[in-house]
N, C-alpha and C positions, 0 to 999 in steps of 0.2 A: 598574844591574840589567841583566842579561842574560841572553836565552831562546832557546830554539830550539823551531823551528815545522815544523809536517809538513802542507802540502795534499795533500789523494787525488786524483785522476782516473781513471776506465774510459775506455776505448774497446775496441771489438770490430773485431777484423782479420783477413785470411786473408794469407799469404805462403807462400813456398816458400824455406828457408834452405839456403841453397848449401855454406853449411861445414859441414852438421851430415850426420849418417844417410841412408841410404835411408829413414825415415821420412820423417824433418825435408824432405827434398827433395821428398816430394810434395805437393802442394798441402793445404794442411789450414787452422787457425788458429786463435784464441785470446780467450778474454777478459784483458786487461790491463788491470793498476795502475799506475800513475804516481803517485809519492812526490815531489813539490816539498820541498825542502829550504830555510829559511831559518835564518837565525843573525844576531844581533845586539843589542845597546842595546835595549832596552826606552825608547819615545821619555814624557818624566815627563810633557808636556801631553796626550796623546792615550792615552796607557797601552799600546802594542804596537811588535812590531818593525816590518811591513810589514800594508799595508791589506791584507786576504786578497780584495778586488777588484780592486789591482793584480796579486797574480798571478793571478786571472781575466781580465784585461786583456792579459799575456803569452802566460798559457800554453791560454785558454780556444780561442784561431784554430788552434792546434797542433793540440790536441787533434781540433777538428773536421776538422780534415786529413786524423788520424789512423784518425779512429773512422768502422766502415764500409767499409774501404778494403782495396786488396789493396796489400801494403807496396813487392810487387816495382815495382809501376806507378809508386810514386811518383818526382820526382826525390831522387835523396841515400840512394836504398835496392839502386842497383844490385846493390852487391857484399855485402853484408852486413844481414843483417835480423833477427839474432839477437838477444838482451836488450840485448846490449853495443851491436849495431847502432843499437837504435831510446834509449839511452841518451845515444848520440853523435849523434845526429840533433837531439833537441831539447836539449840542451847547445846544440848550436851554434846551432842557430835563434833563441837569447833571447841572443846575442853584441850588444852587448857585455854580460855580465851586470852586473847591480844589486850596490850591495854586500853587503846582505841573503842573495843566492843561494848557497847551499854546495852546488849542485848537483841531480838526480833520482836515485831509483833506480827500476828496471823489474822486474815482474815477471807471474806467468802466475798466472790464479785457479785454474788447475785441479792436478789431482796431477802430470800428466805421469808416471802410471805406473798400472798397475793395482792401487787400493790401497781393497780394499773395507772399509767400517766398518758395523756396525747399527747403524740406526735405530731407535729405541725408538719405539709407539703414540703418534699425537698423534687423542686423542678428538677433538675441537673441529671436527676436518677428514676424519674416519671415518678416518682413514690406521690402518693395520694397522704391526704389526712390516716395516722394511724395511735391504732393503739400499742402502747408497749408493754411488757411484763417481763418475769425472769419465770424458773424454775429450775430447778437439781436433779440432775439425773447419772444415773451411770450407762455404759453402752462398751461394744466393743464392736470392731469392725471386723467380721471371719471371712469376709471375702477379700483378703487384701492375704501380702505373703508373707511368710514367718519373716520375723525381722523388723516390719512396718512398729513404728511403735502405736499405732491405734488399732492396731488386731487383737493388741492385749487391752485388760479390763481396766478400765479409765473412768474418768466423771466431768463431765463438765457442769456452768453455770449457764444455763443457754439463755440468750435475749430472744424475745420476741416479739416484733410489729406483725398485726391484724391490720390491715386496709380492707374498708368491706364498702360495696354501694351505698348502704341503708346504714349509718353508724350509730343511729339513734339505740340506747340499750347495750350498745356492743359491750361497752365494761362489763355490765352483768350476765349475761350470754357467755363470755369467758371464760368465769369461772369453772366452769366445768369441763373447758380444754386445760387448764391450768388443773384439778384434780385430777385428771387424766392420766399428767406427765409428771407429775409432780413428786419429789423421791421415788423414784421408779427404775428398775435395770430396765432400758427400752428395748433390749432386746426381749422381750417379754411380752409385749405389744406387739399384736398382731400388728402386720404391715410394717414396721419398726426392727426387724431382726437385722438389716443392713443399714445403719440409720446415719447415713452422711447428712449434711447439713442438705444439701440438695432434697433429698428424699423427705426430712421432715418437714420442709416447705409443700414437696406436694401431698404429703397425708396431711398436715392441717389444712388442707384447701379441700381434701376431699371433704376431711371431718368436717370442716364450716358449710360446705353442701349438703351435706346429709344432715345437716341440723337447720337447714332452712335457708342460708347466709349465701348471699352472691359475693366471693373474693375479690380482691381488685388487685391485691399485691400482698407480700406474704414477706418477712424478714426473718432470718435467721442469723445468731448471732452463736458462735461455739466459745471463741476468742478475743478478748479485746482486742487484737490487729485484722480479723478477716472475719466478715460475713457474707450470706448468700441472698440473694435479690431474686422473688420470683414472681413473675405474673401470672401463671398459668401456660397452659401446653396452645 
């Protein structure tokens, strides 16, 4: 018998990619997956192909490399930091591979493009009808203490729901909170130089008030396991 097996990984990172855009060039970053690939026998006394500890055993020290990090600094990311970049990096890093490994694939949790969808009411949480979107940015936290791993230069894939009174237009009225943030170090952005998830909930509510828009509720998303929920002060 024979199966094939898929371990997941995040990490959050900020870079700057050299081959890509005048975007991709400026400082920004990302939440990434990491897809571990195995293949093999099915072992008949133990019943699986590889312990999924051994590859937390490989690819777990990787990962923590990875995650948090700005990719330009690392070594092995000089010239290239793009999907294929950070694909070829830990390929090579688990040399010689197992014969279990068919490989990773990489990729970005967010849309990498402006691609708003409704949100439907979720009672349970007050959340009103909303809009959602993505965006990449990088950021770091200076008011936190050495040590903290989000004081150093990071990236995430941020989600974001707009709940607003009037939601008529709201998609297109966005776009321009979406150019805003969008590949950007937020530290950069005024109001933005401490930018927990908290904080960008309440500067886009300011932002949605000074461009006309009455808030009703505001989502922020840094990580696929935790987001922040905001109504207003």
């Amino acid at each position: 018998m024979n199966a094939h097996l898929a371990k997941i990984l995040c990490f959050e990172a900020a870079h700057r990619n050299p081959l890509g855009g005048p975007a991709q060039q400026r400082l920004h970053g990302h939440s990434y997956k990491v897809e571990i690939l195995a293949s093999g026998a099915v072992d008949a006394d133990i019943g699986w192909v590889v312990d999924f500890a051994e590859l937390k055993r490989l690819f777990g020290p990787l990962n923590d490399i990875l995650d948090h990090a700005c990719l330009n600094d690392l070594p092995g990311f000089e010239q290239d930091t793009s999907l294929s970049g950070v694909k070829h990096w830990i390929e090579e890093h688990v040399r010689p591979w197992p014969a279990w490994f068919q490989g990773v694939t990489v990729s970005i949790l967010g849309d990498l493009a402006y691609r708003p969808q409704l949100r439907e009411p979720e009672p349970v949480l007050g959340l009103p009808e909303r809009i959602h979107f993505t965006f990449e940015a990088a950021q770091s936290l200076p008011q936190l203490p050495e040590g903290h791993p989000c004081r150093k230069l990071h990236g995430h894939s941020y989600h974001v729901e707009v709940g607003v009174q009037q939601m008529d237009g709201l998609e297109t009225r966005l776009r321009a909170l979406y150019d805003t943030l969008d590949h950007q170090f937020l530290n950069e952005i005024p109001g933005l130089g401490f930018a927990t998830s908290e904080r960008i909930c309440a500067w886009i509510w300011t932002w949605l008030q000074n461009h006309g828009e009455h808030p009703a509720a505001i989502v922020v998303q840094e990580t696929p396991s935790a987001r922040c929920v905001y109504f207003g002060d």
